[in-house]
C-alpha positions in Angstrom: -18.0 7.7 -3.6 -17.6 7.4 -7.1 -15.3 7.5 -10.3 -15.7 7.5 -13.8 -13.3 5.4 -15.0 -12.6 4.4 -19.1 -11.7 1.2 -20.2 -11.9 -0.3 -23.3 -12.3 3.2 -25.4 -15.7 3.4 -23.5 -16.4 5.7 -20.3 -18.2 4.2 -17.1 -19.5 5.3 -14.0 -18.2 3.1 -11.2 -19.4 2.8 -7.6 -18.8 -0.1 -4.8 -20.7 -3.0 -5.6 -22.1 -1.9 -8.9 -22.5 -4.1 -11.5 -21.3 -2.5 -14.9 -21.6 -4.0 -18.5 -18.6 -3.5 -20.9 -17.2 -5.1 -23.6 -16.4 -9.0 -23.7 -13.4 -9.3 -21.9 -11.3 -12.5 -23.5 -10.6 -15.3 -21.2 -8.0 -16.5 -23.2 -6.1 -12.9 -23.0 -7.3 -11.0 -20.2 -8.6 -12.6 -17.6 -11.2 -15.6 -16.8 -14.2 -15.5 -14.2 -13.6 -14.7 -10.8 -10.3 -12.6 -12.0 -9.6 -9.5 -10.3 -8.5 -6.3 -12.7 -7.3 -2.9 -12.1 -8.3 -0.1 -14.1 -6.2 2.7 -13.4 -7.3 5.4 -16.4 -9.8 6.8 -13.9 -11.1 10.4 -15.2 -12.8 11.6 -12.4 -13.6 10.6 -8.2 -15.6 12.3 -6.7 -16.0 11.6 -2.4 -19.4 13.5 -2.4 -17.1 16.9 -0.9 -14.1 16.5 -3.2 -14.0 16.3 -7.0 -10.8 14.8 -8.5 -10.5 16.0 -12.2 -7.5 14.3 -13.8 -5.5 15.9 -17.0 -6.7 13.5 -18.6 -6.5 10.8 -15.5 -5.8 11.5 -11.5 -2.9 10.4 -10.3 -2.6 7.3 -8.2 -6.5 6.8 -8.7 -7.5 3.4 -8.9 -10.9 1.0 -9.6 -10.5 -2.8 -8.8 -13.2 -4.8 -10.5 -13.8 -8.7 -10.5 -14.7 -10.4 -13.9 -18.4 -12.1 -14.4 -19.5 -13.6 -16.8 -20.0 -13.2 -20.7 -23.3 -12.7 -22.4 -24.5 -11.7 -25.8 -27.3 -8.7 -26.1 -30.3 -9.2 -27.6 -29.9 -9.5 -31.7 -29.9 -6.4 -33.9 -31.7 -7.1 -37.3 -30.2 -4.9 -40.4 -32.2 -5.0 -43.7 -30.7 -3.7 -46.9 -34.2 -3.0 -49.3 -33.4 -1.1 -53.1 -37.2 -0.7 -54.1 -38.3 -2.4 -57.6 -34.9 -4.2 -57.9 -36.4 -7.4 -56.0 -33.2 -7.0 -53.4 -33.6 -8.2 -50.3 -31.0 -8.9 -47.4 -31.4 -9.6 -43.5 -28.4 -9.2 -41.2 -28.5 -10.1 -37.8 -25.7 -9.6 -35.2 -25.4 -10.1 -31.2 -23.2 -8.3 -29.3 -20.7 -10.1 -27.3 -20.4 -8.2 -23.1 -19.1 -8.9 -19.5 -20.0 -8.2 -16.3 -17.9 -6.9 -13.9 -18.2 -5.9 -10.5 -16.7 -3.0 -8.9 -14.9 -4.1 -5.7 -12.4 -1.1 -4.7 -12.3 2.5 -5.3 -8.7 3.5 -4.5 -7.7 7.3 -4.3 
């Protein structure tokens, strides 16, 4: 069984115990380590027979995840070069995600 569930304005594919990577998740706000959440804009499920097709989500369809923890990716370099102007700049930027875990399909 699986779903494809969005959250956070980005689409996932969710089945038990996978690990998924999404956006950093603020402990502050939303919810700390060890936190359960339910994510309830689920797109599609799909029971390897049926396929649920929501309009735009299916009704009553639900994915329980448990927060992990937050990690920055690896560090994306940007370099701005005009030729023959002697310009030069060097961005870097890391990427701030959590791992969640998917504990419950509900449908």
């Amino acid at each position: 069984m699986y779903a494809i569930v969005e959250y956070k304005g980005n689409q996932y594919k969710a089945e038990k115990d996978a690990v998924l990577t999404v956006d950093r998740i603020d402990d502050a706000k939303e919810a700390k380590p060890g936190d359960k959440i339910t994510i309830d804009t689920v797109l599609l499920v799909s029971d390897g027979d049926k396929v649920s097709v929501g309009t735009p989500y299916v009704q009553g369809a639900k994915v329980t995840v448990e927060v992990g923890e937050t990690f920055k990716d690896s560090k994306v370099l940007v370099l701005k070069y005009k030729s023959k102007k002697d310009y030069h700049r060097l961005i870097g930027h890391r990427e701030q995600y959590t791992k969640v875990t998917v504990k419950d399909i509900a449908f």
